[in-house]
N, C-alpha and C positions, 0 to 999 in steps of 0.2 A: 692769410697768414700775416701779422704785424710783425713788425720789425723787432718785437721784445720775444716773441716766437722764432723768429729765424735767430737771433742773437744767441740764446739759450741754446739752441741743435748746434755753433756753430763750438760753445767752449769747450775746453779741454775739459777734462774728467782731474777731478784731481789727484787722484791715483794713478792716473797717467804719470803728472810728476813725480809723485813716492818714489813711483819704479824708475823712475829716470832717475833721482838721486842715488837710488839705492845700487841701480847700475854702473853710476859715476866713479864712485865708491868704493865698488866693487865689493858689495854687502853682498851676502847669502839671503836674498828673498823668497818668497812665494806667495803667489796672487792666485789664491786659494779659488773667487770670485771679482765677478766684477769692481764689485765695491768693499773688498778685502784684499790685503797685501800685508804681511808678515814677514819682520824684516830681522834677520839675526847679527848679534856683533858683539865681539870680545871686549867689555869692558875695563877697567883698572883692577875693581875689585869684583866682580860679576859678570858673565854673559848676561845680554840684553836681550829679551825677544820682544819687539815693538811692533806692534797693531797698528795698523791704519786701518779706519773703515769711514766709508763715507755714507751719511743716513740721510738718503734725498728728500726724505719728507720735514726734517726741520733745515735742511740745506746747513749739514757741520760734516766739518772732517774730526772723528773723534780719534784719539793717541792713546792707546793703553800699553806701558811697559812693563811686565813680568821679569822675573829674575831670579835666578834657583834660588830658593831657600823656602823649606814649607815650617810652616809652625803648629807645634805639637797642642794638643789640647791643653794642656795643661799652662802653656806660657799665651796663651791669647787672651786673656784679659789687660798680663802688662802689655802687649803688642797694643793692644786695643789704646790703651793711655799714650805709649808711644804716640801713635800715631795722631792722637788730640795734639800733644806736643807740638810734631812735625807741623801739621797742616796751618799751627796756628802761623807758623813761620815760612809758611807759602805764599806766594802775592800771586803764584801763575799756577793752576793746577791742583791737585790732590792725589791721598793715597790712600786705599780701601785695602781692607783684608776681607776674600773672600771667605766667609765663614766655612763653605763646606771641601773646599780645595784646601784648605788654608792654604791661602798664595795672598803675595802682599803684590799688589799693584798700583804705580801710579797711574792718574786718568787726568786727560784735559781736553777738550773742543775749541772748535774755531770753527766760531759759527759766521756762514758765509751772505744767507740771506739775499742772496741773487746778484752777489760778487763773484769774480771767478777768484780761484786763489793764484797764487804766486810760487816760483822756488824757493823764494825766500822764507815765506810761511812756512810750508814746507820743513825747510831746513831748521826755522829756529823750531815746531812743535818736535823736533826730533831731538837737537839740543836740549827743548825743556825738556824733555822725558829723560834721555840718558844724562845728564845734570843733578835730576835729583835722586834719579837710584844711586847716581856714585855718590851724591854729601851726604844723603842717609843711609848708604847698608850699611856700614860698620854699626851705626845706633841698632840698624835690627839683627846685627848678628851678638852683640852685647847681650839682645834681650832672649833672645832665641837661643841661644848656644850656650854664653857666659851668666844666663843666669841671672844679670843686672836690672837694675829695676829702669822706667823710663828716662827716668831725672838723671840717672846716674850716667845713662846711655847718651841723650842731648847732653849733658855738660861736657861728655868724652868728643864728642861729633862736633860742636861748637866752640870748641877749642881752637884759636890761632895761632897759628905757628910762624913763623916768619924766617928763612932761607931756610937751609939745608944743612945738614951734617956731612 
């Protein structure tokens, strides 16, 4: 056994952390498998259901967060522009609409490559995800709900506002 074999048996799983955040927390989890953990939490404007799954063969922890809201056949092509919209104004991450669910999902990895991860890690793939379902659902309930087209939907969502009423 080399030392980079014993090193590798000796790290944490990084799922092991998830769940330890998510217990910190005190999130509604479940570690369905090993290398899966499903974590729930009341957002601002949505529940969040956020994925963790770990894919040992390219060593990434991947982050997919789901969020009620399904889109009708008929409004997924403006979703579809939406979402060119959104992504272009991503710098960490992405967001897919599953065609046959229609479910709108964001997705990001953190690929580790024979690094162990961190809490930190951790904690911000969790920030990024519940971060950008909350600056973009209102754009996809615009499109989804109200009807509004993409453009109409980002200039409402990009909008800054500065204090409080």
């Amino acid at each position: 056994m080399t030392y980079t074999d014993f090193e590798s048996e000796t790290r944490l799983h990084p799922l092991d952390l998830v769940e330890r955040m998510a217990t910190l927390n005190e999130w509604s989890f479940e570690r369905s498998t090993e290398d899966e953990i499903t974590i729930s939490l009341d957002g601002r404007w949505t529940d969040c259901h956020v994925s963790f799954q770990w894919m040992d063969e390219i060593e990434a922890l991947h982050v997919a967060c789901a969020f009620d809201l399904k889109v009708s056949e008929k409004r997924r092509t403006e979703v579809l522009r939406l979402l060119s919209l959104i992504n272009e104004q991503m710098w960490i991450g992405h967001f897919d609409l599953w065609s046959k669910e229609g479910v709108i999902m964001f997705r990001h990895a953190l690929l580790l490559a024979g690094a162990e991860a961190t809490d930190q890690q951790c904690e911000a793939l969790m920030e990024c995800a519940v971060t950008a379902v909350e600056r973009y659902f209102p754009a996809f309930q615009f499109v989804v709900w109200a009807g509004k087209t993409a453009r109409e939907a980002m200039d409402a969502v990009l909008f800054e506002t500065v204090g409080e009423a």
